[in-house]
N, C-alpha and C positions, 0 to 999 in steps of 0.2 A: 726745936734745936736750931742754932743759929750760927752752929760752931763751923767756923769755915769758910760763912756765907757772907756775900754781900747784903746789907741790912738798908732798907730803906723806910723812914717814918714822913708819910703826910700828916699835914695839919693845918686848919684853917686861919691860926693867929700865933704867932710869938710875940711877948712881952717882954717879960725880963729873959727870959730864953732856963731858965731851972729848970724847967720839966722836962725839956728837952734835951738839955746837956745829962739831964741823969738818966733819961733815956737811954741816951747815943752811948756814956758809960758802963749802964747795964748792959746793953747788949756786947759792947767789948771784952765786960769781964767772963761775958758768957763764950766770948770767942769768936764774935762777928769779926769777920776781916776786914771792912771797912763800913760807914754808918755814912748814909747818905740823908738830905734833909730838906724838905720840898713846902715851902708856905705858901697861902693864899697872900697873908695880910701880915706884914711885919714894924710891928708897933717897935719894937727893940730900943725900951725905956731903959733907962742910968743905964749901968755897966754892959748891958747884953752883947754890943759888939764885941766888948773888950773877953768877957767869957766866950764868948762863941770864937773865937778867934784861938781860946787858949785849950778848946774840949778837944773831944776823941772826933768831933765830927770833921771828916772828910771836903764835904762841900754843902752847905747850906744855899738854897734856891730861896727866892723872894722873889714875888712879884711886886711893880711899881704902886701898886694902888697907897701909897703912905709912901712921901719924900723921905728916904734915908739916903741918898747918894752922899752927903758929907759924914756922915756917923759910917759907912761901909765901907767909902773909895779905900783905903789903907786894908781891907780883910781879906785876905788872898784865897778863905775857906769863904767867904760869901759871894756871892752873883745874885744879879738883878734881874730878873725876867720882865721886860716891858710889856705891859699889854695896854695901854693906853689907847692904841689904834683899832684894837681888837674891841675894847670895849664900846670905843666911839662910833664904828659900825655896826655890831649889834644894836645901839642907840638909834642908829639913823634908820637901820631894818625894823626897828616896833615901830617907830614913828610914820613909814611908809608903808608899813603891812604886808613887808618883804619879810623869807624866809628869814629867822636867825641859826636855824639847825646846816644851812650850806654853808655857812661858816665852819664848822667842823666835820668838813667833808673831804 
């Protein structure tokens, strides 16, 4: 039962973002009070800003690994999570055979 509740969906890719808008709808018609939305990887090919921007969802999370800041800057439900600096230190920690687990400490 979702009726009431804040609803959150992980996922590791959006493309066109369909599955996910009909997601974020279902759980609305079911009665979620708001649909929150968390990507690894946000491919967000033809229309997907312009749908994401017009769904039920709340706020849509991306992280940087795929340039969309021109296709996003105008979506007031999407945010960019940068991890670029995160990922280039883990980089530098396998390469020196330093921990990468203290990073998420």
């Amino acid at each position: 039962s979702v009726n009431g509740k804040t609803c959150i969906i992980v996922d590791d890719i959006i493309d066109s973002g369909g599955t996910i808008i009909n997601a974020a709808k279902a759980l609305k018609e079911r009665g979620a009070k708001e649909v929150f939305v968390y990507i690894t990887h946000g491919v967000l090919s033809g229309e997907a800003v312009e749908k994401i921007k017009k769904s039920v969802i709340k706020n849509l999370v991306v992280t940087d690994t795929i340039d969309n800041e021109e296709k996003i800057n105008k979506a007031k439900n999407i945010e960019v999570l940068p991890i670029s600096g995160l990922m280039g230190e883990a980089i530098k920690r396998i390469s020196n055979s330093t921990s990468v687990s203290d990073l998420f400490k």
